[in-house]
MISE-630665 format. One record per residue (C-alpha): residue number from 1; x, y, z. Coordinates in pm, 1 decimal. Example, Ala and Ser with C-alpha at 12.3 -4.5 7.8 and 13.67 -1.06 7.14 Angstrom:
2
   nr        c1        c2        c3
    1    1230.0    -450.0     780.0
    2    1367.0    -106.0     714.0
This chain:
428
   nr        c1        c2        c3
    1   -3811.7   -1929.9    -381.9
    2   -4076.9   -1833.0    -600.6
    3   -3998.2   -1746.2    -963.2
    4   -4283.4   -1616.2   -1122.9
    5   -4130.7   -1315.6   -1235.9
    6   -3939.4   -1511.3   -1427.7
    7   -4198.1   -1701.6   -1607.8
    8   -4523.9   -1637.0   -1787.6
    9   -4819.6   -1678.3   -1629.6
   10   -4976.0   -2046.5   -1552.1
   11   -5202.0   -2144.3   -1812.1
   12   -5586.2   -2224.0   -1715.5
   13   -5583.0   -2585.5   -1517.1
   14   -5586.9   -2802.0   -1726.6
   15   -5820.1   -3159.9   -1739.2
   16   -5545.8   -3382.7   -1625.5
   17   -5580.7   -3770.3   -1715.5
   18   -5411.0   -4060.6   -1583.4
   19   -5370.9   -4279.4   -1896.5
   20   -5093.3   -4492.4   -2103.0
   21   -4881.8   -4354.7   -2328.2
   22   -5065.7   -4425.1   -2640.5
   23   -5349.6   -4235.0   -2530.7
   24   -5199.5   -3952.4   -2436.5
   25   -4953.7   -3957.4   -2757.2
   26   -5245.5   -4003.4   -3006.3
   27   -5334.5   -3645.4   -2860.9
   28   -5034.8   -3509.5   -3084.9
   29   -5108.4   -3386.0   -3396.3
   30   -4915.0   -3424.3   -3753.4
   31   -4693.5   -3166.7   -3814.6
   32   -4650.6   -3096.1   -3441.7
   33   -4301.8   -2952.0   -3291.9
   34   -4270.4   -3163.0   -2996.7
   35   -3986.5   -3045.7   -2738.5
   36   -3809.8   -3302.1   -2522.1
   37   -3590.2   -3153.1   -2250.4
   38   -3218.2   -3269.2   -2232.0
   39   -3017.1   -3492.6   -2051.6
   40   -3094.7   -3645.1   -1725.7
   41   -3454.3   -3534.8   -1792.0
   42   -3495.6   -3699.9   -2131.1
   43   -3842.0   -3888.4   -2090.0
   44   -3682.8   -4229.0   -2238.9
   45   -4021.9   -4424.7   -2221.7
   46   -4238.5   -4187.7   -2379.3
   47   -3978.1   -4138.3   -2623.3
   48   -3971.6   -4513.2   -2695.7
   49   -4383.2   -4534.2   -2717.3
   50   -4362.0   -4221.3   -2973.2
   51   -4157.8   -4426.3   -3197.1
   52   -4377.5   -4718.7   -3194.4
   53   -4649.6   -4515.9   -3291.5
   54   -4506.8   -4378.5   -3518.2
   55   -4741.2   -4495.1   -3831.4
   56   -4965.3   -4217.4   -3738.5
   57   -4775.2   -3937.2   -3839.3
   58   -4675.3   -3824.6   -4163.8
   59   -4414.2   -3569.2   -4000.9
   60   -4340.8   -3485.1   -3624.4
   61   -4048.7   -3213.4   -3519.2
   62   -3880.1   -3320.1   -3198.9
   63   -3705.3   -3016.5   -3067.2
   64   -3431.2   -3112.2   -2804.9
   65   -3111.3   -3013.5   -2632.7
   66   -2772.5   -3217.3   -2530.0
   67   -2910.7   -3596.3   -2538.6
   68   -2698.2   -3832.3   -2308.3
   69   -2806.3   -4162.1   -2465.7
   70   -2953.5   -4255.2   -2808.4
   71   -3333.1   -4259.7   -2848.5
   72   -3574.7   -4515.1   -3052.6
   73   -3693.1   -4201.9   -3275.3
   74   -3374.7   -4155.9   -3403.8
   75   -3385.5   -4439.0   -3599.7
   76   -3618.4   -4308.9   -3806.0
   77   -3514.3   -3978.4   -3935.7
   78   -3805.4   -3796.1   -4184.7
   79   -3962.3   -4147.0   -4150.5
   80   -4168.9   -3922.9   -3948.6
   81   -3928.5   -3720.8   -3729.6
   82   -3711.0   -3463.1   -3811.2
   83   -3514.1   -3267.8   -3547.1
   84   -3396.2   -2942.9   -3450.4
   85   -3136.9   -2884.9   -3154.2
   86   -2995.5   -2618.5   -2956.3
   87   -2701.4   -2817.4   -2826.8
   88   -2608.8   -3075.8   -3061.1
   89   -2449.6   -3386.0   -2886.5
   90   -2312.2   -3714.1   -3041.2
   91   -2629.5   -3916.3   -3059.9
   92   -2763.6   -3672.4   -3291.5
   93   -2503.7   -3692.9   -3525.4
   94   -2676.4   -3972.0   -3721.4
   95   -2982.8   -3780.5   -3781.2
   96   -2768.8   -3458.8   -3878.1
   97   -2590.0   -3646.4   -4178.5
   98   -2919.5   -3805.5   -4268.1
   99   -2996.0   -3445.9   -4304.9
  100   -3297.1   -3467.1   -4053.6
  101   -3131.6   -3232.1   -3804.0
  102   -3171.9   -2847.0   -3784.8
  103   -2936.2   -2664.6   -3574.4
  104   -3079.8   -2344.2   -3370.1
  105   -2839.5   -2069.0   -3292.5
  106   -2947.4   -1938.4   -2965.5
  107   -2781.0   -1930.1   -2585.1
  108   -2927.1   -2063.2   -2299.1
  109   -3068.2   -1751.6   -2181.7
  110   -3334.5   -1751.4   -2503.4
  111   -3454.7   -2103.3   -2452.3
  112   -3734.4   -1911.7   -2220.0
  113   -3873.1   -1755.3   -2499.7
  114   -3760.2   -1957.8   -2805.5
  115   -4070.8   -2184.1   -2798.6
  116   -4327.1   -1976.3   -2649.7
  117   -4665.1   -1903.3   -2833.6
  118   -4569.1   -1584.7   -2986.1
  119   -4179.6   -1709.4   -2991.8
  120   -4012.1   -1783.9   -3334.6
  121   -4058.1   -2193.8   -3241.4
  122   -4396.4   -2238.6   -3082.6
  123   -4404.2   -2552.5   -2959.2
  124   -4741.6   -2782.1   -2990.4
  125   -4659.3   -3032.4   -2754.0
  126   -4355.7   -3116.3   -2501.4
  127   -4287.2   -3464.8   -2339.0
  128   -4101.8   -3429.3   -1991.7
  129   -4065.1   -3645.7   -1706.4
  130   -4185.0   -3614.6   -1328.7
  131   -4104.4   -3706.8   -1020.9
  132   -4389.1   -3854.3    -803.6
  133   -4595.0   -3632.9    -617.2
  134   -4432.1   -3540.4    -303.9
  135   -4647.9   -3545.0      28.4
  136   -4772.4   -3193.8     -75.3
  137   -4891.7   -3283.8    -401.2
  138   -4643.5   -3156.4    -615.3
  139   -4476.4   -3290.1    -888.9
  140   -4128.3   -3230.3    -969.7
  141   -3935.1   -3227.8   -1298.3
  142   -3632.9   -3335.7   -1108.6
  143   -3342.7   -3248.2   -1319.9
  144   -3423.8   -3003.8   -1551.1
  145   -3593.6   -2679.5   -1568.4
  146   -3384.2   -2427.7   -1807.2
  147   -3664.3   -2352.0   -2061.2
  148   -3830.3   -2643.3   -2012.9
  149   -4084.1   -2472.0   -1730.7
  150   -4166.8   -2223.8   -1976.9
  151   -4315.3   -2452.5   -2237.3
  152   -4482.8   -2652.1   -1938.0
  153   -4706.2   -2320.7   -1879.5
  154   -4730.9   -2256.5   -2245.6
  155   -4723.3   -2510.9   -2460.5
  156   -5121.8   -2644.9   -2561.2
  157   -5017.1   -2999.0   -2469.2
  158   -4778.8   -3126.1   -2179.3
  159   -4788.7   -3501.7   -2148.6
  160   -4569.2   -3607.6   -1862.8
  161   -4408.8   -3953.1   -1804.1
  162   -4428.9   -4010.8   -1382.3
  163   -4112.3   -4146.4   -1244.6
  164   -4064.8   -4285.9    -912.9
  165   -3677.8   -4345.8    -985.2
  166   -3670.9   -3944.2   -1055.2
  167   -3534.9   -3722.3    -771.9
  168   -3781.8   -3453.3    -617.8
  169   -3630.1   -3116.5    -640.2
  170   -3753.2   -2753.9    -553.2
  171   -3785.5   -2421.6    -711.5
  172   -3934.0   -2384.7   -1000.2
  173   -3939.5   -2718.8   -1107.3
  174   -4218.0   -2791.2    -869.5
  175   -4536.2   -2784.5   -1039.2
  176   -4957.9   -2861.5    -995.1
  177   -5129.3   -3161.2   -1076.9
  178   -5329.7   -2914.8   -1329.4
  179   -5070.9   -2824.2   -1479.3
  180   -5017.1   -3150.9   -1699.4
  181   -5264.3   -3271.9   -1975.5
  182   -5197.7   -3638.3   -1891.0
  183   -5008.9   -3823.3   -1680.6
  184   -4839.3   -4170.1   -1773.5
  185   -4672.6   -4386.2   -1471.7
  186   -4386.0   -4517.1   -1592.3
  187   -4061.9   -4609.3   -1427.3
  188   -3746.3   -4559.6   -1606.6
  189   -3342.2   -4530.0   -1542.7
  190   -3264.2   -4163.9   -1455.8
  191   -2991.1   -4097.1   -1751.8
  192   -2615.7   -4070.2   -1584.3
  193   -2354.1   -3809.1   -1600.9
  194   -2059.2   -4045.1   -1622.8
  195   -1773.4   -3904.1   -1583.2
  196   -1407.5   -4000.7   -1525.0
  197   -1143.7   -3933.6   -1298.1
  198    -956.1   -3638.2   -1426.6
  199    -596.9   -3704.9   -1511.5
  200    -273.9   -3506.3   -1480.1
  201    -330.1   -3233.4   -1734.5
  202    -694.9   -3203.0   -1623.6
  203    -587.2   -3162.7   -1278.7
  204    -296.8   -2890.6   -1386.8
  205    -548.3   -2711.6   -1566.5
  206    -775.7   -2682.6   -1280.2
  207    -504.9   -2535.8   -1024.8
  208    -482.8   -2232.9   -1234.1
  209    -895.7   -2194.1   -1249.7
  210    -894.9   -2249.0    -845.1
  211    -634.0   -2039.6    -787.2
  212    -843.7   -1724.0    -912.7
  213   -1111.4   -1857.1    -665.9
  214   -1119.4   -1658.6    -388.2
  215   -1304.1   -1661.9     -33.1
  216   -1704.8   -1600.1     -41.0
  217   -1676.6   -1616.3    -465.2
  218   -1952.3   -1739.6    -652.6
  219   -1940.0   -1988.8    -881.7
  220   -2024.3   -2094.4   -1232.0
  221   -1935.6   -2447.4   -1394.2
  222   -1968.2   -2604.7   -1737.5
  223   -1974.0   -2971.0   -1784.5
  224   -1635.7   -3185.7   -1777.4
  225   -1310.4   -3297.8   -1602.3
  226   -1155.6   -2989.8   -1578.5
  227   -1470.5   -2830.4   -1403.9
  228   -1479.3   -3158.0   -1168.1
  229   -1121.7   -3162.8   -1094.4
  230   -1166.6   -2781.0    -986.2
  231   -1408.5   -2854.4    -773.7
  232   -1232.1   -3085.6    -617.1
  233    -940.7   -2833.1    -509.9
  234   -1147.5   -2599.3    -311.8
  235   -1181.0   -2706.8      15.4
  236   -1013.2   -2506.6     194.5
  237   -1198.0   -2219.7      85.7
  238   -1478.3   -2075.6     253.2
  239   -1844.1   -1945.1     177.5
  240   -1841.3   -2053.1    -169.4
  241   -2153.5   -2004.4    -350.9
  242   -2296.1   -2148.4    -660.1
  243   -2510.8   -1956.5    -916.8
  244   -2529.6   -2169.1   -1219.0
  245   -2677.3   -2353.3   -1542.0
  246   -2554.3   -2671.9   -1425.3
  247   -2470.4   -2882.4   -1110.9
  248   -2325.7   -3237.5   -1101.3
  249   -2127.7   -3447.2    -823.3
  250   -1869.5   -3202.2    -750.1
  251   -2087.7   -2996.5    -547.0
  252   -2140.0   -3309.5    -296.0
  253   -1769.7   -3237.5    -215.7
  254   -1788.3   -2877.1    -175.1
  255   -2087.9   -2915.5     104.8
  256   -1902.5   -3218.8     258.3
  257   -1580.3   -3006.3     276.6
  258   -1799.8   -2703.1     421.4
  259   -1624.5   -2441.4     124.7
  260   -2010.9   -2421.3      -3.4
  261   -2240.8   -2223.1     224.9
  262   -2340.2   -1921.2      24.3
  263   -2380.2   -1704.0     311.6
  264   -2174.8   -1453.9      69.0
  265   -2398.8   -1476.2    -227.2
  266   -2601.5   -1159.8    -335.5
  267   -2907.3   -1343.1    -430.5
  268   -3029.2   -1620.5    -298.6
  269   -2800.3   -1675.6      -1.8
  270   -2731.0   -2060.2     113.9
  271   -2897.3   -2199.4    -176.3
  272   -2713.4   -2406.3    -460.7
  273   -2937.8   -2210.6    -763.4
  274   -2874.1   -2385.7   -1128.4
  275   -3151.7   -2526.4   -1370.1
  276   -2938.5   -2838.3   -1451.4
  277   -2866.6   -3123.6   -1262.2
  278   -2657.7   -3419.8   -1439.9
  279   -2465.0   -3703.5   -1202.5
  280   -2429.6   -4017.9   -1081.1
  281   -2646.8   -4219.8    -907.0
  282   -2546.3   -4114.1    -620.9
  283   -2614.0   -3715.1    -674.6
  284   -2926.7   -3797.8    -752.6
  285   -2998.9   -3920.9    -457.2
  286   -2816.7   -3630.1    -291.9
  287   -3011.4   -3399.7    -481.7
  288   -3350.1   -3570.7    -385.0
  289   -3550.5   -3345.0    -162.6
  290   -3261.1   -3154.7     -74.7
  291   -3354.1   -2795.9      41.1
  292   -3055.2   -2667.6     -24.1
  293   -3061.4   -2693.0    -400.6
  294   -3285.0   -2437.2    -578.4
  295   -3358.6   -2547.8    -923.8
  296   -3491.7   -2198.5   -1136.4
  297   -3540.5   -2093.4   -1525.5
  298   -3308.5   -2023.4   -1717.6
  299   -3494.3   -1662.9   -1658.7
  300   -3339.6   -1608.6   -1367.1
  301   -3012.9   -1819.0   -1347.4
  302   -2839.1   -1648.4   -1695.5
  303   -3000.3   -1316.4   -1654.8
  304   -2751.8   -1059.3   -1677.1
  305   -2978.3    -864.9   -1409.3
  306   -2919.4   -1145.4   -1186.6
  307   -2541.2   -1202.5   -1249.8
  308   -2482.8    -815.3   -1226.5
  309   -2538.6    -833.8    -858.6
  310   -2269.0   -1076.2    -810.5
  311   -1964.2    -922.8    -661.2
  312   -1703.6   -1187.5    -647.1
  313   -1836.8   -1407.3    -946.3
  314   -1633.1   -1645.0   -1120.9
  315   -1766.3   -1844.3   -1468.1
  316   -1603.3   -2128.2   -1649.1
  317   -1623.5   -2278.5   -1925.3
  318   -1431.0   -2441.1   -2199.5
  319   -1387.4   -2409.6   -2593.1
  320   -1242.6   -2568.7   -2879.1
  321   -1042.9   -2269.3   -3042.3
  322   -1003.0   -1925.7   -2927.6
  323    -766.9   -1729.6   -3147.8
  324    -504.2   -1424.4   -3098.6
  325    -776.6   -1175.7   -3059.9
  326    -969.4   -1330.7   -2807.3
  327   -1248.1   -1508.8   -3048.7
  328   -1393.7   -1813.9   -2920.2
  329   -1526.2   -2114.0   -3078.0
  330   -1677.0   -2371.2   -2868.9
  331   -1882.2   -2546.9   -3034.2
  332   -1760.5   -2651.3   -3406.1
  333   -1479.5   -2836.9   -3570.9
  334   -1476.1   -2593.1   -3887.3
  335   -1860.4   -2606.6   -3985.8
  336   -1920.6   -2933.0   -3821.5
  337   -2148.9   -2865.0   -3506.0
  338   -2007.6   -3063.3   -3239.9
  339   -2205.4   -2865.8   -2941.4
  340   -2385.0   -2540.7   -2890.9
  341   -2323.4   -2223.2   -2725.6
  342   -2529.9   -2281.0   -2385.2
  343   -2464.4   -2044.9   -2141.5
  344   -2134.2   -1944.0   -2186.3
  345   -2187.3   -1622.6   -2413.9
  346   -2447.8   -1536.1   -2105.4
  347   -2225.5   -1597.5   -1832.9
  348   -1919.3   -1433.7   -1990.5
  349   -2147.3   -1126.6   -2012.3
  350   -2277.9   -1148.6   -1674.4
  351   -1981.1   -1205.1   -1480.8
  352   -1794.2    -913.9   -1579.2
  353   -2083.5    -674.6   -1533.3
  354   -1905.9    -656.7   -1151.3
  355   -1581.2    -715.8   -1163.8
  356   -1608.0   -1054.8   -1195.3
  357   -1390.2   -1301.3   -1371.1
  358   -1496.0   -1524.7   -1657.2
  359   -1247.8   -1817.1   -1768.5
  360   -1214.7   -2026.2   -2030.4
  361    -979.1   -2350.1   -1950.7
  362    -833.6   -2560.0   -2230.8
  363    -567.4   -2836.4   -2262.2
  364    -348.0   -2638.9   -2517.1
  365    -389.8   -2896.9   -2826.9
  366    -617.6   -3109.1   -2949.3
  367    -620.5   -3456.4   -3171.5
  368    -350.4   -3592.1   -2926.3
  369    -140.1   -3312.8   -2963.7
  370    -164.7   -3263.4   -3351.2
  371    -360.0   -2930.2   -3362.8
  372    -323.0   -2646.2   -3173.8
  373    -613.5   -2484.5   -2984.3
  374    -468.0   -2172.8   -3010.4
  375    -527.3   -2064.6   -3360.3
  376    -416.4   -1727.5   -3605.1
  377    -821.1   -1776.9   -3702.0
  378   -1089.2   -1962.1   -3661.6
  379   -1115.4   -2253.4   -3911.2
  380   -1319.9   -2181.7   -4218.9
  381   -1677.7   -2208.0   -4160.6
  382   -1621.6   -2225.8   -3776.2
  383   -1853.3   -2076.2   -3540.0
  384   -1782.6   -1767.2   -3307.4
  385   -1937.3   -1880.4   -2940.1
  386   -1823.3   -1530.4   -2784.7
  387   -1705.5   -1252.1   -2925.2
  388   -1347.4   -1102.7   -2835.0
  389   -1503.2    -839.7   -2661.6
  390   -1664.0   -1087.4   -2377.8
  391   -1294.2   -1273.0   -2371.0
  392   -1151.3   -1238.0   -1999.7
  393    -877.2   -1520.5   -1902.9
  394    -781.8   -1814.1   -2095.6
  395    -622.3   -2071.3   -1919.4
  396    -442.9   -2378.9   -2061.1
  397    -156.6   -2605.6   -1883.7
  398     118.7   -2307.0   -1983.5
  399     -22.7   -2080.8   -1808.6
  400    -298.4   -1755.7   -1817.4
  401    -350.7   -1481.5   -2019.8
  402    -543.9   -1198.5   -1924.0
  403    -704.9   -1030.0   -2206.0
  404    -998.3    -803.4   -2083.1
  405    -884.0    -382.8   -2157.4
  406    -608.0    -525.7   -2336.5
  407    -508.4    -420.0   -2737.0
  408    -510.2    -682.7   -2996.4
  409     -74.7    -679.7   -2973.3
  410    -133.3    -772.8   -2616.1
  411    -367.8   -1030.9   -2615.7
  412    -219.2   -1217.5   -2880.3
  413      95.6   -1199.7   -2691.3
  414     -68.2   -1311.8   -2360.5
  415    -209.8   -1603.9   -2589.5
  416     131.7   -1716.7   -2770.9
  417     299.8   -1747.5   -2398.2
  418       5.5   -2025.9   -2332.8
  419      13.5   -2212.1   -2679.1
  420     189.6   -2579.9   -2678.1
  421     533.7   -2474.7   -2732.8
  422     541.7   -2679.7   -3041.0
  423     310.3   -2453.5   -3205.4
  424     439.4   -2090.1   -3062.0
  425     621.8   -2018.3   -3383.1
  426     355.3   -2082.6   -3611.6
  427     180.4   -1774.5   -3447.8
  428     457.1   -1504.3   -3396.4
């Protein structure tokens, strides 16, 4: 497919050099806000050969999402790098009590435009990692494309790290040898997704979500067990489809099974579209050169354009609180940002533009049982992830409650009957 409606233009090719990383990293300038896509696509040995040079800057802004792994730069926080995140993950935490870390509100479907030129963040320089050129000589940025492409086109300096160990994928993360300012061979792991086998109250949790799936319904995921364990119960469906921000191993299962064709999809029929790809080492080999996954920009994938035409779509997602009105929270323990919103305030939006269904699944408590997820109101200095008026089902292992068109008596009655039963007097 080709996205270009999507994106902004191509810049002007560009006079790409094969070099080492120190070359092309002296190209950075102080005070430059250099972004660094997330997870799988983290470019680990540029990142490592920016810390060692780091002596020649007096300040540097690395601007990232959800890192998997710890990063040499870290170490170092206003010694010269400060950070700013979108989705804050545990390796950042460091840097964010160092108070080196800035925290940007914004959902996955204003990455495209969030460091842009004439966005609020422009970026100066961004560090990704590529595939090898295929046999048509394209590059790929394998696992990642969300906002990423954007900045590629934009951005006045795109230094790439080449990766054989990277899986080719298509879409929009295919791009031109002119389209990078240098080029640095250097093979690296490909980050992991590890996950573990969901257990009994993951798996309980899940046969509510796939219950609500239905034949020829396309799908949205988040990242986790429950999501995996869902995945995992559909095979006796049929034409499944997947629209979504993220893919990981589950999705192996649903082609294996043959419950994922797409043939029902509204857009982009018998393709696997998401902008994410996060797995084992085994996905990614699945995913490598595999024309049947579509990676595109977060452009296209969240817009609410996009979802609107989806007739039988169903999103999930998780959160840490939702309370008797339908408030959620998923991304903060009281003021402490543990995550970030990501797509689910775009997805919840999208999928019930059509009568779709958007779900949030939760065990019922959290800290081993001690705190209820269910809440009166949000903790003080918590953060509201999507408002009540997106809230559609909440599921936990008690049961669901259905809250879209319903009054505020209703829904927090709907949400009571799914609390742990421990704490279902504390909100009558």
């Amino acid at each position: 497919m080709n996205f270009d409606s999507y994106l902004p233009p191509r810049s002007a090719p560009r006079p790409t050099r094969d070099g080492t990383a120190d070359q092309a990293l002296r190209q950075i300038p102080d005070g430059a806000r250099v972004v660094v896509p997330p997870m799988s696509a983290t470019p680990l040995a540029l990142l490592a050969a920016l810390d060692d040079l780091r002596d020649g800057w007096t300040d540097i802004e690395i601007a990232t999402g959800n890192l998997f792994t710890h990063v040499p730069p870290l170490d170092h926080p206003n010694e010269p790098f400060r950070f700013s995140t979108y989705q804050t993950s545990g390796p950042l935490r460091d840097v964010d009590a160092a108070g080196a870390l800035q925290h940007i509100p914004a959902t996955y479907a204003q990455l495209p435009t969030l460091f842009r030129p004439t966005g609020p963040l422009p970026a100066d320089a961004i560090l990704i990692q590529v595939s090898e050129p295929g046999p048509e000589g394209m590059y790929s940025l394998g696992t990642s494309v969300g906002g990423i492409v954007d900045v590629v086109r934009t951005a006045p300096l795109v230094i790439a790290q080449v990766n054989p160990n990277l899986p080719y994928t298509f879409g929009a993360a295919e791009l031109r040898r002119e389209e990078f300012d240098w080029l640095v061979p250097f093979p690296s792991d490909v980050l992991e997704l590890r996950r573990s086998e969901p257990g009994a109250l993951e798996r309980e949790i899940a046969a509510s979500v796939a219950n609500l799936v239905t034949d020829g319904a396309t799908l949205q995921f988040g990242i986790g067990g429950v999501p995996e364990a869902i995945m995992g119960m559909l095979g006796d469906r049929s034409d499944l489809g997947i629209h979504s921000g993220l893919i990981s191993d589950g999705v192996m299962g649903m082609v294996e099974s043959g419950a994922l064709t797409g043939s029902q999809k509204a857009t982009a029929p018998e393709l696997i579209i998401t902008t994410e790809a996060a797995g084992s080492a085994e996905f990614f080999h699945w995913i490598d050169r595999n024309p049947a996954v579509c990676m595109a920009p977060a452009g296209y994938t969240h817009s609410l354009e996009i979802l609107a035409q989806q007739s039988n779509f169903v999103g999930i997602n998780s959160a840490v609180q939702v309370t008797l009105d339908g408030t959620i929270n998923a991304e903060s323990l009281g003021p402490r940002q543990i995550s970030g919103p990501g797509g689910q305030p775009d997805f919840a939006a999208g999928s019930m533009l059509n009568g779709g269904v958007s779900v949030v699944a939760m065990p019922a408590t959290a800290a081993r049982g001690k705190v209820s997820r269910i809440v009166r109101q949000l903790d003080p200095g918590a953060v509201v992830t999507t408002p009540r008026t997106l809230a559609d089902r909440i599921i936990t292992e008690y049961g669901q409650a259905e809250l879209a068109g319903r009054t505020l008596a209703a829904r927090a009655d709907a949400l009571r009957a799914i609390a742990h039963p421990d704490f279902r007097h504390e909100l009558a």
